[in-house]
C-alpha positions in Angstrom: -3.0 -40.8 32.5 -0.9 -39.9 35.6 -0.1 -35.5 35.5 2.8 -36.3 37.5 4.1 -39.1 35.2 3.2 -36.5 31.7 5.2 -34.0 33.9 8.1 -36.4 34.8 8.3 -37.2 31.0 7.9 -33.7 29.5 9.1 -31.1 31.7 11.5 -33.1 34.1 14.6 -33.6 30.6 14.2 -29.9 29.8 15.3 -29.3 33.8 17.1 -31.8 34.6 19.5 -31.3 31.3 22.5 -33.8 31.1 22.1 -34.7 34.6 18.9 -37.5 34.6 19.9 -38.7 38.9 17.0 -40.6 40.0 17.3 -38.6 43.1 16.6 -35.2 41.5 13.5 -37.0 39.0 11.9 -38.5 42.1 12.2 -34.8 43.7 10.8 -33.2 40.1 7.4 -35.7 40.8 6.9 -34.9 43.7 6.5 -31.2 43.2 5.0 -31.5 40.7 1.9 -32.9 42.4 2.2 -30.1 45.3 2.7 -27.8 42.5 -0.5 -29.1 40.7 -3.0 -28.9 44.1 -1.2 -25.3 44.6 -2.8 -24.4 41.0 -5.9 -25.9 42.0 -7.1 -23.6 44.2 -8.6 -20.5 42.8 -7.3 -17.6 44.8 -3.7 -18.7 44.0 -4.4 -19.1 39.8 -6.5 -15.6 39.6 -3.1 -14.3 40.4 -1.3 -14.9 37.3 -3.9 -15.5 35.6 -3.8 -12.9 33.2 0.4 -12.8 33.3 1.9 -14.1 29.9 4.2 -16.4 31.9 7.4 -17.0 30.2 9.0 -20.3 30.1 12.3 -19.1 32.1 10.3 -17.1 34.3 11.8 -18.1 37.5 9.9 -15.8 40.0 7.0 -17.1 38.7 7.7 -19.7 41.7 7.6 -16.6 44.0 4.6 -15.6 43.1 2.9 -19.5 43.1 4.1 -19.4 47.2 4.1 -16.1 48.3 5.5 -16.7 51.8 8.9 -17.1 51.8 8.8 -19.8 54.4 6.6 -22.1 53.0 9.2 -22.0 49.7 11.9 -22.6 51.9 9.8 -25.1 53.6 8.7 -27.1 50.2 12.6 -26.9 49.2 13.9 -28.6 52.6 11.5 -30.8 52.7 12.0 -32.5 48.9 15.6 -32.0 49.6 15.9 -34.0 52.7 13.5 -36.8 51.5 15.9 -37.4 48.5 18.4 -36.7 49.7 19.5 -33.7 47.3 21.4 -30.6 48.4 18.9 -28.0 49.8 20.2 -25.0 47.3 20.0 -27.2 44.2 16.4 -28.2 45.4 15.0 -24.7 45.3 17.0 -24.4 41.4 15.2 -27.2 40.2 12.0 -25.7 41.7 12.2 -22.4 40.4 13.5 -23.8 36.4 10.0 -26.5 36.8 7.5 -24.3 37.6 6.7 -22.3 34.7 7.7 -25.1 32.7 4.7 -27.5 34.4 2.4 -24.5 34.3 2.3 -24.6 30.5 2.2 -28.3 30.2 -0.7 -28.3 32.9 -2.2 -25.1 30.9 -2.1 -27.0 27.5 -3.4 -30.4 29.3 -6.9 -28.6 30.7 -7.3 -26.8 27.1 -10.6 -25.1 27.2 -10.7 -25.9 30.9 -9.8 -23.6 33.7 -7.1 -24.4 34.9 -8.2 -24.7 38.9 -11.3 -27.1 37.5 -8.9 -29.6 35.6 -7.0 -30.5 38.5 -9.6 -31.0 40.7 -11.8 -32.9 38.3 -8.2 -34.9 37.9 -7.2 -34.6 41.8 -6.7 -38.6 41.9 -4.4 -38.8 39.3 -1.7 -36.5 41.5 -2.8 -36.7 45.1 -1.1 -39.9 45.9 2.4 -37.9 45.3 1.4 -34.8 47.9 3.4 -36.0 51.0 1.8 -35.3 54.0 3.5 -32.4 54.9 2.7 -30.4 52.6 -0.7 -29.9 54.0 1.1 -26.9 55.4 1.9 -25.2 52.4 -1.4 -25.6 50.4 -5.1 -24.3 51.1 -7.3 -26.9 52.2 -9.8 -26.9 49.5 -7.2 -28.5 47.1 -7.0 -31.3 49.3 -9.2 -34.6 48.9 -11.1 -35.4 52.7 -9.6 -37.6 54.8 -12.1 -40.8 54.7 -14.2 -40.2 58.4 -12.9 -42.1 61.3 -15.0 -44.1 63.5 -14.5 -42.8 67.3 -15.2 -45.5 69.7 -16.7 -45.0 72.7 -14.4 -44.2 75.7 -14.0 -46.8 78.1 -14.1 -44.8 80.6 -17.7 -43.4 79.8 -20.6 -44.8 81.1 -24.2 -46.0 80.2 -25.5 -45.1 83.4 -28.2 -42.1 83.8 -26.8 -39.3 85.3 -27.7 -38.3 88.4 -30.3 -36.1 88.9 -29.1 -33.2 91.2 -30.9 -30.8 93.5 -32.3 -27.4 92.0 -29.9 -24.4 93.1 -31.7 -22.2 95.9 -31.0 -19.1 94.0 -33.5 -20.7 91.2 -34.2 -17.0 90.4 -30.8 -15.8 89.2 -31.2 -18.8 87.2 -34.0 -17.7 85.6 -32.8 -14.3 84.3 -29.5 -16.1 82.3 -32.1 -16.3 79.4 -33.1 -12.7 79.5 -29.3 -11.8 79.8 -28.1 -14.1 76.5 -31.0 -12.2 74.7 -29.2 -8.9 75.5 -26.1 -10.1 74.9 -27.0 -11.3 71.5 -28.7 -8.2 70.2 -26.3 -6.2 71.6 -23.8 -8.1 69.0 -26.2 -7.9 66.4 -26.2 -4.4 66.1 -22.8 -3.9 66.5 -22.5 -6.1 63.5 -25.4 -4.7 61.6 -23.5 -1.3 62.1 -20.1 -2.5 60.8 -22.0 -4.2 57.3 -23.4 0.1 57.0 -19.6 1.2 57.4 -18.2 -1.2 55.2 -20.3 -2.6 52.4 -17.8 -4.8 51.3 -19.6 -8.8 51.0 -17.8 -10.3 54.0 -16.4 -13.4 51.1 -16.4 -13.0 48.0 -19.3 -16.5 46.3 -17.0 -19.2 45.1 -18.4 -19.1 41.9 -17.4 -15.4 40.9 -13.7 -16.3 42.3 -13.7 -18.9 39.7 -14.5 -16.6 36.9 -12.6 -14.0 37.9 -9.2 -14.0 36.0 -9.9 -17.5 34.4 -9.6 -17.4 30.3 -11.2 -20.4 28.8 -9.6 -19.6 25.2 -6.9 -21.5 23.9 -3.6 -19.9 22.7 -3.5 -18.2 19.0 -0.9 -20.1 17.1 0.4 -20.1 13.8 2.5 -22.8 12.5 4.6 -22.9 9.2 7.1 -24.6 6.9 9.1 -23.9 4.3 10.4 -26.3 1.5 14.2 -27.0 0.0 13.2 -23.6 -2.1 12.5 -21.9 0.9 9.1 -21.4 -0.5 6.2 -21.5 2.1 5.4 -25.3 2.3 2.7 -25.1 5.4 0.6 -22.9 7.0 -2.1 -23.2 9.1 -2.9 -20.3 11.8 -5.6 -20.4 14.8 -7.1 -17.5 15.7 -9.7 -15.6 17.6 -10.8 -12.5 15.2 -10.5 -11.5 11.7 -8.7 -8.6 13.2 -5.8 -11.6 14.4 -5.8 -13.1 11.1 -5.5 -9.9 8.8 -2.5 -8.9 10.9 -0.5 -11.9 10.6 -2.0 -12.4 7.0 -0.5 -9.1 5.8 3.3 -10.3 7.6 2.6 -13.3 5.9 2.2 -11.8 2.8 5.0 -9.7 2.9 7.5 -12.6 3.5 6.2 -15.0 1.3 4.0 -13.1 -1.3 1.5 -14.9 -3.0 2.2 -17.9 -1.4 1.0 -16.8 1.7 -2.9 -17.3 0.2 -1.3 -21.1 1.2 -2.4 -20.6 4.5 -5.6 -21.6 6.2 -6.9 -20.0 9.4 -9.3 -21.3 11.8 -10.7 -18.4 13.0 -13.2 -18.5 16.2 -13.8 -16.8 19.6 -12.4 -20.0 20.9 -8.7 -18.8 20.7 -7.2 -15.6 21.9 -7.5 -12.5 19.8 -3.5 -11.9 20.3 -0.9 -12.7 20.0 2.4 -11.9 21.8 4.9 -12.3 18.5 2.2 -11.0 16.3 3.9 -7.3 16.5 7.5 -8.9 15.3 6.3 -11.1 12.7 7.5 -8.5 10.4 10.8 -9.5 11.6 10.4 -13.1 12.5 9.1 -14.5 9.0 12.2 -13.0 6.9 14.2 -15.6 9.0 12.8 -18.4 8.4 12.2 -17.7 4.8 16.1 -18.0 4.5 16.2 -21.5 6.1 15.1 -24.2 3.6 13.0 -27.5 4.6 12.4 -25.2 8.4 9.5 -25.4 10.5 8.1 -22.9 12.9 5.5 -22.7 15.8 4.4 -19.5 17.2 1.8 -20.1 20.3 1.7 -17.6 23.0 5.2 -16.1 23.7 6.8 -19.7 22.5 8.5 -20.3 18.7 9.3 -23.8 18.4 11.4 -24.4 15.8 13.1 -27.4 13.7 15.5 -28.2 10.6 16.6 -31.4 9.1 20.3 -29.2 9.2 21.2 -29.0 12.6 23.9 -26.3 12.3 21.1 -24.1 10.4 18.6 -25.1 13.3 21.7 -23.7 15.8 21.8 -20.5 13.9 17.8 -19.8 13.0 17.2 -20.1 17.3 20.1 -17.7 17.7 19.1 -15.1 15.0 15.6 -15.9 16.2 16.2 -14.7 20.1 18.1 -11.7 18.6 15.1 -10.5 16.7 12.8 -10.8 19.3 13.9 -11.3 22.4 11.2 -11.2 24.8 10.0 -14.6 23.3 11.1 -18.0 24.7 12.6 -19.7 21.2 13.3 -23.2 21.5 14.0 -26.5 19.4 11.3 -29.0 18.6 12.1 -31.7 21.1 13.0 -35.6 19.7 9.7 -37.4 18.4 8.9 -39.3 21.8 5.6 -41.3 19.7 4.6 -43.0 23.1 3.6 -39.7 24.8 2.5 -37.6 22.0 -0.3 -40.3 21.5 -1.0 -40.7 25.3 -0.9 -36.9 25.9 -3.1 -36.1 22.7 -6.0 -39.1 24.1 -5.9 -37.7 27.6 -6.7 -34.0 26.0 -8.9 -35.2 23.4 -10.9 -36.9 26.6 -11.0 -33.8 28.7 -12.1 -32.1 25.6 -15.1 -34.9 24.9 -15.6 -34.6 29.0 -16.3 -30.8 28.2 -18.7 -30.7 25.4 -21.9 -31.0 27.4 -25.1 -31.5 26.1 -26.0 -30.9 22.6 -22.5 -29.9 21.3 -21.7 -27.7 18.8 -20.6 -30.0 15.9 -17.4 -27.9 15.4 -16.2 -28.7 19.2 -16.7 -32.1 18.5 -14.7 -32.4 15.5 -11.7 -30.3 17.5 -11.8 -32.8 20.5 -11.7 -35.4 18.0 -9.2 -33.8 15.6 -7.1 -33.8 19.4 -6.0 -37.2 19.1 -3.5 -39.0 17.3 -4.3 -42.3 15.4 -0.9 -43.8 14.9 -1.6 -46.1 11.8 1.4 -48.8 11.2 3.0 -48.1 7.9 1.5 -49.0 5.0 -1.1 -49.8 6.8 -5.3 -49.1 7.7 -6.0 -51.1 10.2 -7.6 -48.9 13.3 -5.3 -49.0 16.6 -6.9 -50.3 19.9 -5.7 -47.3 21.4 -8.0 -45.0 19.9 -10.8 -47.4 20.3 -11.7 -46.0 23.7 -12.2 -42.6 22.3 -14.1 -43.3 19.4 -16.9 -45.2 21.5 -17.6 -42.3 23.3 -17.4 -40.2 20.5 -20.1 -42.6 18.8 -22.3 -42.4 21.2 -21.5 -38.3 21.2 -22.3 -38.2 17.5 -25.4 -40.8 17.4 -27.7 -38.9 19.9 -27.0 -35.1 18.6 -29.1 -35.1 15.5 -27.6 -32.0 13.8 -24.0 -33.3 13.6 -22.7 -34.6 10.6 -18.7 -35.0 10.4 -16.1 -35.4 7.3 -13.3 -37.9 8.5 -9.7 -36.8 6.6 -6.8 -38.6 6.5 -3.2 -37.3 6.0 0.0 -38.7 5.0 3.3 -37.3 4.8 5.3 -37.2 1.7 7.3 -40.2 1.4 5.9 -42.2 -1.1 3.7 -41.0 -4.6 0.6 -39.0 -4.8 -1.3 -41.9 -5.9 -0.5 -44.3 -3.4 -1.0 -41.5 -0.7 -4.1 -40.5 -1.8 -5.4 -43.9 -1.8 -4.0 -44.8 1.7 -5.2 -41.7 3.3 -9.0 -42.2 1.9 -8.5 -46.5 3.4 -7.4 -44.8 7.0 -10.4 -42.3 7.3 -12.7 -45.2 5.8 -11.1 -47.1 8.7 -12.3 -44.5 11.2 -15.4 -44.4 9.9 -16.5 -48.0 9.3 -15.7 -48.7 13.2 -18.3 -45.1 14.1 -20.9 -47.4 12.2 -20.3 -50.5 14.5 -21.1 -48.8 17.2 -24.1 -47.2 16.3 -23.3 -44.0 14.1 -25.5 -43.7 11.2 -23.3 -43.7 8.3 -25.2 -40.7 6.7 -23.5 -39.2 9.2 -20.2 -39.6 8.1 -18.6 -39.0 5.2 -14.6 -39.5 4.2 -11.7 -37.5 2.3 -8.2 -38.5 1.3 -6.2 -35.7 0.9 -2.4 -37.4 1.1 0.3 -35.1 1.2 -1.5 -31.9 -0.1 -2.7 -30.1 2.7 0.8 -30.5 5.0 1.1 -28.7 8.0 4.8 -29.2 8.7 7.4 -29.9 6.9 8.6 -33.4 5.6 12.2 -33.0 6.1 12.1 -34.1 9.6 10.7 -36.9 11.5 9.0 -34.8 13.4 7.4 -32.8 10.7 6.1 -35.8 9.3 4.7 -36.8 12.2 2.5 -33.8 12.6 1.5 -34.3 8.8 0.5 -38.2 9.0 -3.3 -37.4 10.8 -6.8 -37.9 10.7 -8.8 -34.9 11.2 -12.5 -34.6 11.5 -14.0 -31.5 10.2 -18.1 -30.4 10.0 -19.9 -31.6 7.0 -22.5 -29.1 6.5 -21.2 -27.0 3.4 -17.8 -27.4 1.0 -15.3 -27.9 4.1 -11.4 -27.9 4.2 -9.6 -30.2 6.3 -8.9 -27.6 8.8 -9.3 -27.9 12.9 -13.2 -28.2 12.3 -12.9 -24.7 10.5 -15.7 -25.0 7.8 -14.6 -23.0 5.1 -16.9 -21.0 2.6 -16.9 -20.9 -1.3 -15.1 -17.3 -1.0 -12.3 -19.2 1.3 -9.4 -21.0 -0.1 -9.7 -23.5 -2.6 -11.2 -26.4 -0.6 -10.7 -29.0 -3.1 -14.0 -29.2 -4.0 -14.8 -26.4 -6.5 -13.9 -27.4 -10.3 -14.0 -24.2 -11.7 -11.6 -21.9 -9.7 -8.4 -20.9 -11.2 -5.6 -23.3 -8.6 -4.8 -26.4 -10.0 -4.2 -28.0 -6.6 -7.3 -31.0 -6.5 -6.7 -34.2 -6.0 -7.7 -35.2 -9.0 -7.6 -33.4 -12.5 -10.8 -31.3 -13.1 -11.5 -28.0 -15.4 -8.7 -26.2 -13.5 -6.2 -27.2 -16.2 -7.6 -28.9 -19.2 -4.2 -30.7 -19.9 -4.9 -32.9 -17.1 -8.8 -33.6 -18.4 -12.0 -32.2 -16.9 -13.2 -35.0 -14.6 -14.7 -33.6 -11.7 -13.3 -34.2 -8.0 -16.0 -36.2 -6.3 -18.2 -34.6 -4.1 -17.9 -36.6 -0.9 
């Protein structure tokens, strides 16, 4: 997948408003792929690296270029070659660059940042014109291919002439003798400097790499309420228990005992804050007063929807009042064509990233990444995820410790039966095409959960979107369909323990002896 054409679609209608001119997308592209090999190079990203970048930061373009003349440069340049008024230019500069370092930031996932576009340079270098090479270092650039120098024609093959010795042969001599002073003489002087100033002369290029880089992934927390404005959803990802008491305890406090709805995947993969995690207090009362509302909180971003678009109007605006140094936004229209491309080219980074003999977890979150777009009413695998699962087969057939559950999801739009039943046929899908490739079936096992375990709400189309999935989740003890979060007996009723007091299974058990005491089924 093409950055610059992810960008184009993602970032460039947030910008560019009402006012979609060809002239001012083709300018958007283009900086986006001199923005991209900017990021590349280490010394720029271990800047900001540690900022908490704001989506309407418009400095943060400042601090990307530091000299003012190679802004002013990069905003003359685009201007002129499309023709777009120079002042304007450096606008639409300023709003895209925070916006395309998020995008770019959610794209590399566990990746640095400076490593994903280089290990992704050929998917953006063919936009960086060829000026630019004087606004960005030189080791974000790809090597010009070597050039073949021919031989001058006016060289020849001739042997030189051999010339007389000098009579003063021995002032000749002593040139050696003199160098060798020279040389130590230099030596010292240098050897002297290093004792004055211990400071390494560069710093190695693997510790500016580390340095400022985080390879965690935002803490989120995402919820729903229904037409009651009861919590519906809630699923949080965090990166200590410390994270998940804090925002359990707001949670509780809004929602009372319907805040034990929520399931946490808690591991040192994610951040251990969370920018809105202070204001939560404040934050959840709101949306508990908006019915069928869904909220995502992931660094200092709330995304928000409604199926009422007056009450979606007011919840943003009560929303930035209440905390204001977060960037609060509407859920943007389903676009299905790039949520599936984006989520296979992250999903693939992720696979690209697990090394050798992955953790089982990883490999069911790169999996879990990806979004299998079954036709309605319908289990039949889509080629596009194909790909994918070939590498993951061959992934999950030569690590001998992992063993995967394959979930599927619907949304509520039709009856628990029928739902239950389709969700089980689409993760049986999944896994029969593992087995033709090699997996061992042992190795895989299936759940249809339906509409039970939501994550958003099913008032919008975009809520149901995020609810229809397949997840993949470690199969080593009583799991939840939950990131790849295994979850204990002492968790939240998984759905596989007969005997606890919530009557929420799948199918009627001991919980409630009106509905009979079959067990669930232990797959």
């Amino acid at each position: 997948m093409d950055i610059t054409s992810h960008l184009t679609r993602t970032v460039s209608p947030a910008v560019l408003d009402d006012d979609r001119s060809p002239a001012k997308k083709n300018l958007l592209e283009q900086f986006y792929a001199i923005f991209a090999a900017r990021l590349a190079d280490n010394a720029t990203y271990d800047r900001f690296a540690n900022e908490s970048i704001t989506r309407d930061d418009q400095e943060f373009y400042d601090r990307v270029w530091t000299d003012s003349s190679q802004r002013d440069q990069i905003a003359r340049e685009l201007a002129g070659k499309h023709n777009v008024d120079a002042t304007a230019s450096r606008g639409l500069i300023a709003m895209a660059a925070p916006l395309a370092f998020h995008e770019i930031k959610s794209l590399a996932g566990t990746t640095p940042v400076p490593q994903f576009l280089h290990d992704n340079l050929d998917s953006y270098q063919h936009h960086i014109p060829t000026w630019a090479s004087a606004v960005l270092p030189v080791s974000t650039l790809a090597a010009e291919p070597a050039v073949e120098v021919p031989v001058s024609q006016t060289a020849t093959t001739e042997p030189l002439p051999r010339e007389d010795e000098p009579k003063d042969s021995f002032l000749k001599a002593l040139l050696p003798i003199i160098g060798l002073i020279i040389l130590g003489a230099l030596a010292w002087a240098l050897l002297r400097g290093c004792q004055e100033n211990p400071e390494p002369v560069a710093t190695p290029a693997m510790a500016q790499q580390v340095a400022g880089v985080s390879n965690v992934e935002l803490a989120s927390l995402r919820i729903a309420t229904d037409e009651n404005s009861e919590l519906y959803a809630c699923r949080m990802r965090v990166g200590d228990e410390t994270l998940q008491t804090n925002m359990m305890n707001a949670l509780t406090a809004a929602f009372g005992d319907e805040a034990n709805k929520c399931r946490a995947d808690v591991d040192d993969k994610f951040a251990i804050d969370m920018p809105a995690t202070a204001q939560l207090t404040t934050i959840l009362p709101i949306l508990k007063n908006v019915p069928n509302a869904s909220m995502l909180i992931e660094g200092d971003t709330i995304t928000v929807n409604t199926s009422d678009v007056l009450a979606l109007d007011q919840l943003i605006a009560d929303l930035k009042a209440a905390a204001p140094a977060m960037k609060v936004q509407a859920e943007r229209p389903l676009d299905l064509k790039n949520e599936i491309e984006s989520s296979l080219f992250a999903a693939n980074n992720a696979m690209k990233n697990l090394g050798d003999n992955p953790d089982p977890s990883d490999v069911a979150r790169a999996l879990s990444i990806q979004v299998i777009n079954f036709t309605v009413d319908d289990a039949t695998l889509p080629e596009v995820n194909k790909e994918l699962l070939d590498r993951a087969a061959k992934i999950i057939s030569e690590a001998p410790d992992i063993k995967l559950m394959i979930v599927g999801h619907t949304d509520g739009q039709a009856s628990d039966e029928y739902n239950n039943k389709l969700s089980l046929e689409r993760a049986e899908s999944v896994k029969q095409y593992l087995v033709s490739k090699g997996v061992d079936a042992n190795k895989l096992t299936v759940k249809g959960m339906g509409e039970s375990e939501p994550i958003a709400d099913n008032s919008t189309e975009q809520g149901r979107f995020h609810n229809r999935r397949i997840e993949f989740v470690v199969d080593d003890q009583p799991t939840g369909a939950n990131d790849g979060m295994v979850i204990g007996n002492d968790a939240l009723d998984p759905d596989l323990n007969p005997l606890d007091s919530d009557n929420d299974d799948v199918l009627p058990d001991g919980d409630d002896a009106t509905q009979g005491t079959v067990v669930d089924p232990a797959n």
